[in-house]
C-alpha positions as CSV (number, residue, x, y, z in Angstrom):
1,X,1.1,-187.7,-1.3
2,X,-1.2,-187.1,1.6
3,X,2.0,-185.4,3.2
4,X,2.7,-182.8,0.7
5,X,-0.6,-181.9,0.4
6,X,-0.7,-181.2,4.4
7,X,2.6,-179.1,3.7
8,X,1.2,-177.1,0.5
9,X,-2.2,-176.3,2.8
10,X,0.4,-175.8,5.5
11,X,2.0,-173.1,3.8
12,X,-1.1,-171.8,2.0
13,X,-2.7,-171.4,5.6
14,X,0.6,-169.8,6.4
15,X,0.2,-167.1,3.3
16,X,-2.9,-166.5,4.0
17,X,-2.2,-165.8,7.8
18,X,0.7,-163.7,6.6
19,X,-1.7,-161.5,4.1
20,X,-4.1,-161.4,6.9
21,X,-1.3,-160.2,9.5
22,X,-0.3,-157.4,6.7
23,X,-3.6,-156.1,6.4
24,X,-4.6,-156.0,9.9
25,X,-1.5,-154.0,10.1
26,X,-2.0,-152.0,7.3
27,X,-5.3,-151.2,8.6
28,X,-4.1,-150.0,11.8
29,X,-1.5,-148.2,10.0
30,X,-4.4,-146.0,8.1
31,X,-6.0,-145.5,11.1
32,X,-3.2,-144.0,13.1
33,X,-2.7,-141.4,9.9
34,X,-6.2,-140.3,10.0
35,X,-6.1,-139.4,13.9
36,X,-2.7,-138.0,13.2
37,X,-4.0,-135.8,10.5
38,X,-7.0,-134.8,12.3
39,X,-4.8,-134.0,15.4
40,X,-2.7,-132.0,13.8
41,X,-4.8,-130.4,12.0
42,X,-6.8,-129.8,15.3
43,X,-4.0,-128.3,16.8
44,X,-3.1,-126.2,14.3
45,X,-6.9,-124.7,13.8
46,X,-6.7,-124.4,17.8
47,X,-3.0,-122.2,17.6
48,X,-4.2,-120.3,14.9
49,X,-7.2,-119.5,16.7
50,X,-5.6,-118.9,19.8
51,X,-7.3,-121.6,22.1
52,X,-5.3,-124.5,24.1
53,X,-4.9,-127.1,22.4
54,X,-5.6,-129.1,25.4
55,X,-9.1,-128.2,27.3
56,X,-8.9,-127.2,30.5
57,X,-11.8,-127.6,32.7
58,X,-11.4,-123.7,34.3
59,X,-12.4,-122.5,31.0
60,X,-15.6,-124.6,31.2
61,X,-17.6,-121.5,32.8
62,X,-16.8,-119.2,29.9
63,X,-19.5,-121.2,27.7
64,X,-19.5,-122.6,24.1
65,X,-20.2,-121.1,21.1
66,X,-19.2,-121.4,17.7
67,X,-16.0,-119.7,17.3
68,X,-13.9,-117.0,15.3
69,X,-10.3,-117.6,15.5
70,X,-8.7,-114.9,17.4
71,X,-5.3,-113.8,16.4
72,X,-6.5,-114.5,17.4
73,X,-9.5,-115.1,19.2
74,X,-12.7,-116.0,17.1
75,X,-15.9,-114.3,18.5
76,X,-18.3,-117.1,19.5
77,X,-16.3,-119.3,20.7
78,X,-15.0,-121.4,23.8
79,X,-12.6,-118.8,25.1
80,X,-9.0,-119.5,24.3
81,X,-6.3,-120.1,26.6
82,X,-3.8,-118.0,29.0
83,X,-1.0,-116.1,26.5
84,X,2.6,-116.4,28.2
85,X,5.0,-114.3,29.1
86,X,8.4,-114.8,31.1
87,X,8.3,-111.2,33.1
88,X,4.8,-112.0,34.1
89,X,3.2,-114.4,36.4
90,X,1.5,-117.2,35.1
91,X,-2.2,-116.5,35.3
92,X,-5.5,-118.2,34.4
93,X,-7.5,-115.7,32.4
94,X,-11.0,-116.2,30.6
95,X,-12.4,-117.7,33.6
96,X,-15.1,-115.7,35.4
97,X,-14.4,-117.2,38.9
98,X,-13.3,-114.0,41.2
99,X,-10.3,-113.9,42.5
100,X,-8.8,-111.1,44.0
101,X,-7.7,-107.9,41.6
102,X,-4.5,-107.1,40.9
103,X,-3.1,-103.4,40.4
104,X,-5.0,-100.2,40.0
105,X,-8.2,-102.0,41.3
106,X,-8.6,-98.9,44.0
107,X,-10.8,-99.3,46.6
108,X,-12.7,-101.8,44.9
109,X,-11.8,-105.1,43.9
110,X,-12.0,-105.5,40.3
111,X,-12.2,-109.5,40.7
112,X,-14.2,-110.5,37.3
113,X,-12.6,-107.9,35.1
114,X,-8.8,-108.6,36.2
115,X,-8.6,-112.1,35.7
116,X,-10.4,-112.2,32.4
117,X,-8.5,-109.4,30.9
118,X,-5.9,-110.6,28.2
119,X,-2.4,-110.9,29.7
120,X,0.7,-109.5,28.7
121,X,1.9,-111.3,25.7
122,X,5.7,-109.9,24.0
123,X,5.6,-106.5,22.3
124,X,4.0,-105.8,18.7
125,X,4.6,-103.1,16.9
126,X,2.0,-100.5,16.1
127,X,1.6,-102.0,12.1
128,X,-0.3,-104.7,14.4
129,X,-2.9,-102.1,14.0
130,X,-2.9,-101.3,10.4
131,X,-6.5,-103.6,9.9
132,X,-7.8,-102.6,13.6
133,X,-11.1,-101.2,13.7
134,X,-12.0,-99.2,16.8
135,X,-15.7,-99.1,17.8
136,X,-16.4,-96.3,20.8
137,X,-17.2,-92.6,22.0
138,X,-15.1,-90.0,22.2
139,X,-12.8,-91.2,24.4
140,X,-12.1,-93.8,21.4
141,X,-12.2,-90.8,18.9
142,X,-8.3,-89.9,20.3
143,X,-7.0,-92.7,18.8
144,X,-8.1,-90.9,15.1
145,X,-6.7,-88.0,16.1
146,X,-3.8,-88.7,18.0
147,X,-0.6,-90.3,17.6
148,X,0.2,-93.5,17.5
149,X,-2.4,-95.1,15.8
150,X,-3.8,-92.1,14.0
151,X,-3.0,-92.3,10.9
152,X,-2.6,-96.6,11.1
153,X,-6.2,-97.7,12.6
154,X,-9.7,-97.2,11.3
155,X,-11.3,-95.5,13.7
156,X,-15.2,-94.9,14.6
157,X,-15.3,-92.8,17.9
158,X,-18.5,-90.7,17.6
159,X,-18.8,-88.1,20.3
160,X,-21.8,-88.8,22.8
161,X,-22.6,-92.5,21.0
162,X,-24.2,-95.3,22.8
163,X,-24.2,-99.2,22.0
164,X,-27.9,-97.8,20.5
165,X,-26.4,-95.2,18.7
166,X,-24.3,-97.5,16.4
167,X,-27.7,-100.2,16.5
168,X,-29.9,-97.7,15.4
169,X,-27.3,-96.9,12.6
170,X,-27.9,-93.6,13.4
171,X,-26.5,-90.4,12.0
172,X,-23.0,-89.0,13.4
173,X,-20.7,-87.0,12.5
174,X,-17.5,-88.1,12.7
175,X,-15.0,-85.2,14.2
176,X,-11.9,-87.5,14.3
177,X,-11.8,-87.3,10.9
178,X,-12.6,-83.7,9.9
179,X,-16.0,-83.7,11.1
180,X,-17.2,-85.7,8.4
181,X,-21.0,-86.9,8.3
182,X,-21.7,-90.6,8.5
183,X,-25.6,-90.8,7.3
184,X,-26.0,-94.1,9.2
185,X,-22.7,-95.5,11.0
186,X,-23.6,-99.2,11.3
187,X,-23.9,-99.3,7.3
188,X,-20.0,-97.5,7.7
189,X,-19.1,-100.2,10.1
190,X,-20.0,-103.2,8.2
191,X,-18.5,-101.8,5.0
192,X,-15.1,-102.3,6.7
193,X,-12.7,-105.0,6.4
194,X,-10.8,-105.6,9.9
195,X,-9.0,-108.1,10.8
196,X,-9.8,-107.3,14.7
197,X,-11.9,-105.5,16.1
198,X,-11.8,-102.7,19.3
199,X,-14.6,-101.6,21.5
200,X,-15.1,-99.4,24.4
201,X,-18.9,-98.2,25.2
202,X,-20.3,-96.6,28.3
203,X,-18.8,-93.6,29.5
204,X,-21.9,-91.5,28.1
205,X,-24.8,-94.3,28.8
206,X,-22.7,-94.5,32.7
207,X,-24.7,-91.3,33.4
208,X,-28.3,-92.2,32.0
209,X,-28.4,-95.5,33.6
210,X,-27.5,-95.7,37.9
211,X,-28.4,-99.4,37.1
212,X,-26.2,-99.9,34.0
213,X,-29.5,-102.6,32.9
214,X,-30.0,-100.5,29.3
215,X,-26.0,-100.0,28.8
216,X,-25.7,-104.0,29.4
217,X,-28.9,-104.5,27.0
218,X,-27.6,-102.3,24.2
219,X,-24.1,-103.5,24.8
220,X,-24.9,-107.4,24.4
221,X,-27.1,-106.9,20.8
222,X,-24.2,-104.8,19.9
223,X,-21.0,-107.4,20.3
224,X,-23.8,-110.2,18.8
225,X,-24.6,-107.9,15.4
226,X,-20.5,-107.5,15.7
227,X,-20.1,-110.8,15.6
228,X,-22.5,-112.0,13.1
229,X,-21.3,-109.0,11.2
230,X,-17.3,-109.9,11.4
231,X,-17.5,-113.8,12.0
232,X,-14.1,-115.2,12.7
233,X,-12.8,-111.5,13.6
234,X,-11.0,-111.5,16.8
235,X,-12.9,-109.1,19.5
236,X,-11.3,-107.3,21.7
237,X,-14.0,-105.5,24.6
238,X,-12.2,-102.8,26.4
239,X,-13.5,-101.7,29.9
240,X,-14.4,-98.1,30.6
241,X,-11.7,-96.2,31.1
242,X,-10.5,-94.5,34.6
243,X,-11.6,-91.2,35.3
244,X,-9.3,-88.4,37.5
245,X,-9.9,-88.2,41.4
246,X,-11.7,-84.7,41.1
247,X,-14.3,-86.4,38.2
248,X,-15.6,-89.3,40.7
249,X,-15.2,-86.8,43.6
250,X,-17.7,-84.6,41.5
251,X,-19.8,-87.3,40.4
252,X,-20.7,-90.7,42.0
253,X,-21.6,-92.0,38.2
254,X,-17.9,-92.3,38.0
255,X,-16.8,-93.6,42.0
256,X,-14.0,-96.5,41.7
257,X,-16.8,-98.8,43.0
258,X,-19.7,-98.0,39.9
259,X,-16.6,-98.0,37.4
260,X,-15.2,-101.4,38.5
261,X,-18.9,-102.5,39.3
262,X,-19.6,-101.9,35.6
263,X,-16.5,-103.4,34.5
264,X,-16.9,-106.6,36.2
265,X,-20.3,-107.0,34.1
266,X,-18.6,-106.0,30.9
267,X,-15.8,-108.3,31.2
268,X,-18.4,-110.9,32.1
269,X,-20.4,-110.5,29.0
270,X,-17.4,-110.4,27.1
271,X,-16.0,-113.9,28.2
272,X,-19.6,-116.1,28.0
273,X,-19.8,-114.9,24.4
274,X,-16.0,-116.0,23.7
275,X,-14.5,-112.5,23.2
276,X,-11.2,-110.8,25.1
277,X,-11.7,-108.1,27.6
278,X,-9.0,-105.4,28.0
279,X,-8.6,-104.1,31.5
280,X,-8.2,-100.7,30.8
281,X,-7.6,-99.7,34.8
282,X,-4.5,-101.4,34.8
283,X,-3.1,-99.8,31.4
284,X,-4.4,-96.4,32.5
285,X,-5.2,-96.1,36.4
286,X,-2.8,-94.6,38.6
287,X,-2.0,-96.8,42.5
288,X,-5.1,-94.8,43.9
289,X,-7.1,-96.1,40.5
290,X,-7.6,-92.7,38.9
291,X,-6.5,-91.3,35.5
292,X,-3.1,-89.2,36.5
293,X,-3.4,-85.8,35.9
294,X,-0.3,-86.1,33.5
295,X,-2.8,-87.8,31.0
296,X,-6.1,-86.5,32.3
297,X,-7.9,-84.2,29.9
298,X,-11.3,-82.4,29.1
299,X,-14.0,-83.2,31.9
300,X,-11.5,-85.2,34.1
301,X,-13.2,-88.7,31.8
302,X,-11.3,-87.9,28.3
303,X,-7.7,-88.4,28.1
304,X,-4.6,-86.2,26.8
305,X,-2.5,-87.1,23.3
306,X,0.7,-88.4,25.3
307,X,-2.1,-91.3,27.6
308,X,-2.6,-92.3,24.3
309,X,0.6,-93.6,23.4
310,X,0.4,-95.6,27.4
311,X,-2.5,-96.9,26.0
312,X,-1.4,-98.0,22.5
313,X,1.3,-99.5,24.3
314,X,-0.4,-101.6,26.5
315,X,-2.8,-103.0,23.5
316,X,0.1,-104.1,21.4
317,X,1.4,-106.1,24.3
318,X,-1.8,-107.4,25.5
319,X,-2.5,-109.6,22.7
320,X,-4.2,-113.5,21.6
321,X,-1.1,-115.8,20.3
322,X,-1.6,-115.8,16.5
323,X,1.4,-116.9,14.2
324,X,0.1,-114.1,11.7
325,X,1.2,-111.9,14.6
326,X,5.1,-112.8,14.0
327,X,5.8,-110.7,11.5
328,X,4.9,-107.5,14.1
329,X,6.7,-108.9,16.7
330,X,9.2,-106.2,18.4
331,X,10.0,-107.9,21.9
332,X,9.4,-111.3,23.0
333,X,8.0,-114.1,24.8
334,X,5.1,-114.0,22.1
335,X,3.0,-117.8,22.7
């Protein structure tokens, strides 16, 4: 008797060890779900949002705000991670430790501003553009009146504006588009719907300002109220353009060295708030760093229709990863 009750506690030990094991390994099981949920969900928010998936201490500098996805590269946050491509070098971008400039830099090395500038990334096509909004002077106002982009992207470039003049929400007229009054621009701005966002300021305020202190003031409220504005709105912050050899010959405001000097401060700004500079030299500049003459217009600073299309061309392949950005893709690598 006393032995079969040793076998039935035997086995019920046994059971009970069993249902133990299957929950312990049921828990474990649940466990491992959640992370892999979360981690894929992780990674997907991070693709989307076009940040590495993995962090990489170089991009520790850049700082860390809360983020926009950025097609995509969401304003606010960590800067996101070097875009591919298999014609290009590799190259760390985001990160504002100088290193030494690549093409068009001039006489001056263009350190900061060359390796934070967006990379080349495969080829969109210009309906990439269709829900762009371009913020700027009126070297920005020839993308609303010339071809490509013309008729495709929204387009505020007021003649003579300042990062003030779109704070102030100030009164323009708006020639790229017949000359049409805007009674206070930043109320037109925030109206609009874009699903990125493109700004170039300083080639008026370059002039005012030898020490570029009140462009850099003006400039930061600006891409913050754009930001606060268009959360999650990938930001793209263009440098000033190049300017022909006769222009900075004429006037030191526009030398290789104050251009590039301004630049480097720009593309700084950009990157600790999270956005994506755009190194306009190297789309634009010729070896010597000018504008060519081929594409130089009005006052040596403004640019013909045909430097428009260079310049188009450059943005569509100079893009964050985004998988919404598939269906516009012309030529690859695209990651």
């Amino acid at each position: 008797m006393e032995t079969k009750r040793k076998q039935r506690n035997k086995k019920a030990s046994g059971k009970a060890s069993d249902r133990s094991k299957q929950l312990l390994i049921q828990a474990v099981l649940s466990v491992l779900v959640v992370v892999l949920l979360f981690g894929n969900s992780y990674a997907a928010v991070k693709l989307v949002h076009g940040q590495p998936v993995i962090w990489n201490d170089s991009f520790a500098s850049v700082g860390t705000q809360a983020e926009s996805g950025s097609e995509s590269g969401v304003p606010g946050q960590a800067a996101s991670g070097a875009a591919s491509e298999s014609a290009a070098p590799v190259q760390e971008w985001n990160t504002l430790e100088a290193q030494e400039g690549p093409v068009n830099a001039g006489a001056a090395v263009a350190a900061i501003s060359s390796m934070v500038s967006v990379p080349a990334n495969g080829q969109l096509s210009m309906e990439y553009f269709r829900d762009a909004l371009f913020i700027g002077d009126s070297v920005t106002e020839g993308f609303a009146l010339y071809e490509p982009l013309k008729s495709i992207a929204k387009v505020y470039g007021i003649r003579n504006a300042t990062a003030k003049t779109f704070l102030d929400n100030a009164a323009v007229i708006d020639h790229g588009h017949n000359k049409t009054e805007i009674p206070a621009i930043w109320d037109a701005i925030s109206a609009e719907k874009p699903g990125k966002i493109y700004i170039m300021i300083g080639t008026n305020s370059i002039v005012s300002d030898p020490s570029d202190d009140a462009l850099m003031h003006w400039y930061n409220q600006l891409l913050d109220k754009l930001m606060q504005t268009f959360p999650g709105i990938p930001i793209y912050v263009q440098g000033v353009t190049p300017v022909s050899k006769a222009c900075a010959e004429k006037n030191s405001n526009y030398s290789l060295t104050r251009l590039h000097t301004l630049n480097n401060k720009i593309a700084q700004m950009a990157a600790t708030k999270g956005l994506y500079y755009i190194d306009t030299h190297e789309a634009l500049a010729n070896d010597e760093g000018y504008l060519p003459d081929e594409i130089t217009g009005w006052g040596g600073m403004h640019i013909l229709p045909s430097g428009y299309f260079t310049w188009a061309d450059y943005l569509r392949t100079h893009t964050v990863y985004s998988p919404s950005n598939l269906q516009f893709l012309e030529q690859g690598p695209y990651g």
